[in-house]
C-alpha positions in Angstrom: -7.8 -32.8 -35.0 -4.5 -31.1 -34.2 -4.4 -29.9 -37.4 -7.9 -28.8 -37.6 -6.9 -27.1 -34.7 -3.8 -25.3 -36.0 -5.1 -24.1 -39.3 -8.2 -22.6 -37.0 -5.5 -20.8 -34.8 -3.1 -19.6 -38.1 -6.7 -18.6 -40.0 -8.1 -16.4 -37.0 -4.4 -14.7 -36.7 -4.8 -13.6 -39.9 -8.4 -12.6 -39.3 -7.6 -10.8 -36.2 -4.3 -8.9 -37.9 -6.4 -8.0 -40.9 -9.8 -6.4 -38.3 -6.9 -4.6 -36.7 -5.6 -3.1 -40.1 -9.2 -2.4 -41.4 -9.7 -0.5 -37.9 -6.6 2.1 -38.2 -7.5 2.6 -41.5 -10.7 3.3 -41.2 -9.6 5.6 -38.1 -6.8 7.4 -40.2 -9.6 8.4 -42.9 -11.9 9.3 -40.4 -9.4 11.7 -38.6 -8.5 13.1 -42.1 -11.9 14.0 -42.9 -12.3 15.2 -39.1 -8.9 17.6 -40.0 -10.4 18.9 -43.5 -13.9 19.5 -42.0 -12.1 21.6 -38.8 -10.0 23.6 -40.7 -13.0 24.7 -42.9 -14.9 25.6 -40.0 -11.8 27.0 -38.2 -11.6 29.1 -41.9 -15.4 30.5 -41.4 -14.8 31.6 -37.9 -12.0 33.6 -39.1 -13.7 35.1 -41.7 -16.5 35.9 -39.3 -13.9 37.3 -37.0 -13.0 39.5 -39.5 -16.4 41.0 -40.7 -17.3 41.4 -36.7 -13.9 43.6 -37.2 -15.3 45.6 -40.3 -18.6 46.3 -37.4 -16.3 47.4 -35.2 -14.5 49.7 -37.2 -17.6 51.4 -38.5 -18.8 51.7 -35.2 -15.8 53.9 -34.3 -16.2 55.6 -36.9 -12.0 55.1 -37.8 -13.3 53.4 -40.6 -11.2 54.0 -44.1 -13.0 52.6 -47.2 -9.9 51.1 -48.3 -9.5 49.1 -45.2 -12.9 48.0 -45.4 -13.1 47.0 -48.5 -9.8 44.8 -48.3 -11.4 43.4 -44.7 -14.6 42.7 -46.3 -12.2 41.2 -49.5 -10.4 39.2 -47.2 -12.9 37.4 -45.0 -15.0 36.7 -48.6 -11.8 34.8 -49.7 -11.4 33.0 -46.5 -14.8 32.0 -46.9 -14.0 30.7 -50.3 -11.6 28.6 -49.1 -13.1 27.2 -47.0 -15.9 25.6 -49.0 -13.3 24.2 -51.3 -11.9 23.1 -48.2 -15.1 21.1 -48.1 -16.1 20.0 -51.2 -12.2 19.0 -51.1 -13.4 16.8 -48.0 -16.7 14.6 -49.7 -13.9 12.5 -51.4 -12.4 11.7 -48.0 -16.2 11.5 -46.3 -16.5 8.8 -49.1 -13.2 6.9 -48.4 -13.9 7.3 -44.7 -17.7 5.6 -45.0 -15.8 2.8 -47.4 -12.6 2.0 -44.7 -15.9 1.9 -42.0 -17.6 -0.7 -44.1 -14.2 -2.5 -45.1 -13.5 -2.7 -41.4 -17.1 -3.6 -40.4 -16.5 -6.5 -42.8 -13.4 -7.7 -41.4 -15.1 -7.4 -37.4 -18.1 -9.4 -38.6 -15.6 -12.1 -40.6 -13.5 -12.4 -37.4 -16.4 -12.6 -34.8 -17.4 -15.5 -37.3 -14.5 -17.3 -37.3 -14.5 -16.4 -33.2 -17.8 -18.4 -32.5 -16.4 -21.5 -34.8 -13.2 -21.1 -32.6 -15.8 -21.7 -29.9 -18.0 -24.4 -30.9 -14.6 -26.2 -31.2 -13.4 -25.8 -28.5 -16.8 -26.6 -26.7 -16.5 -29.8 -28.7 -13.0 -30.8 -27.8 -14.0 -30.3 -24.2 -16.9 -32.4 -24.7 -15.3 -35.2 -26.0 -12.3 -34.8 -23.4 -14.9 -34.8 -20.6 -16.5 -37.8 -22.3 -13.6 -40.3 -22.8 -12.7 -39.2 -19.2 -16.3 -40.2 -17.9 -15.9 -43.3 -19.9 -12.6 -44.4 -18.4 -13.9 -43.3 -14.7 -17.2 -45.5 -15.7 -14.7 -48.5 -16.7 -12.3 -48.0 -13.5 -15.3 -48.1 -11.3 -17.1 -51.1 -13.1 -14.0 -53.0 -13.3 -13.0 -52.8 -9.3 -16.6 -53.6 -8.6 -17.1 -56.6 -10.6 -13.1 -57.4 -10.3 -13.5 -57.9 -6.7 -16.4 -60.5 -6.7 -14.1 -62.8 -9.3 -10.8 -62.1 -7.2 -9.9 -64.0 -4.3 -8.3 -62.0 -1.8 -4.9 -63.1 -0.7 -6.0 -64.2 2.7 -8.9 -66.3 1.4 -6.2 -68.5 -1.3 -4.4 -69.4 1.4 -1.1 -67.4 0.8 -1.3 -65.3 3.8 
C-alpha cells in the first residue's frame, strides 16, 4: 500500500511539473502571437497617421508633390509590412492553438490522476476508520463480556 502510495505521489509530481511546462508554453506562444499581431496593427495605425498627414497637408495647401508622393509611398510600405507581419503571425497562431491543446491535455491527464489521488485517499481513510471502529467494537465487547467472567478482587477474597 505504501508503495502504491509512493509511485501515486512521484507519478502526479511529474504530472503536475509537466501541466506547469505545458502552461508557460502555451503562454509564451500566445504572447508571441499577441506581440506579432500588435506590432502589425501598431504598423497600420502609423501608416494611417501618415495618410491623415498627406490630408493635412493638402488642406494647407503647403503641399509639394514630392512630399506627397513619398508620404503616400511610405505609409503604402508600412502597410506592406505589416500584413507580412501577419501572415508572418498564422504560423505562431498555429503553434499557439497546438501549445493550448498540448497543455489542455496535460490539465485534463493531471486532474485524472488528481481524482484517483482522491479515491485513494478516501479509501485509505475508509479502511483506517474501519479497523479503528473494529478495534473500538472489540475493546467495548471485551470489557462488557470480560466483566461478567471476572471476579472482582473483593469478591475472590483477596481484599
Amino acid at each position: 500500500m505504501a508503495l502504491r502510495k509512493s509511485v501515486l505521489e512521484a507519478v502526479l509530481r511529474v504530472a503536475r511539473l509537466r501541466e506547469q511546462q505545458a502552461a508557460a508554453q502555451a503562454q509564451r506562444e500566445r504572447k508571441r502571437l499577441h506581440d506579432a499581431v500588435a506590432a502589425a496593427a501598431q504598423l497600420d495605425d502609423f501608416a494611417a497617421e501618415y495618410r491623415g498627414d498627406v490630408s493635412r497637408l493638402l488642406e494647407q495647401g503647403t503641399a509639394v508633390v514630392g512630399l506627397v508622393q513619398n508620404t503616400f509611398e511610405f505609409a503604402r510600405r508600412l502597410e506592406a509590412t505589416a500584413q507580412e507581419q501577419r501572415e508572418a503571425s498564422e504560423p505562431l497562431k498555429i503553434r499557439a492553438v497546438e501549445a493550448g491543446k498540448i497543455h489542455q491535455d496535460h490539465k485534463l491527464r493531471l486532474d485524472g490522476l488528481e481524482k484517483i489521488e482522491r479515491i485513494e485517499k478516501r479509501r485509505a481513510l475508509q479502511a483506517l476508520f474501519a479497523r479503528e471502529s473494529r478495534e473500538t467494537e472489540d475493546s467495548v465487547s471485551s470489557r462488557l463480556f470480560g466483566r461478567g467472567t471476572r471476579q472482582s478482587p473483593s469478591r475472590s477474597g483477596l481484599a
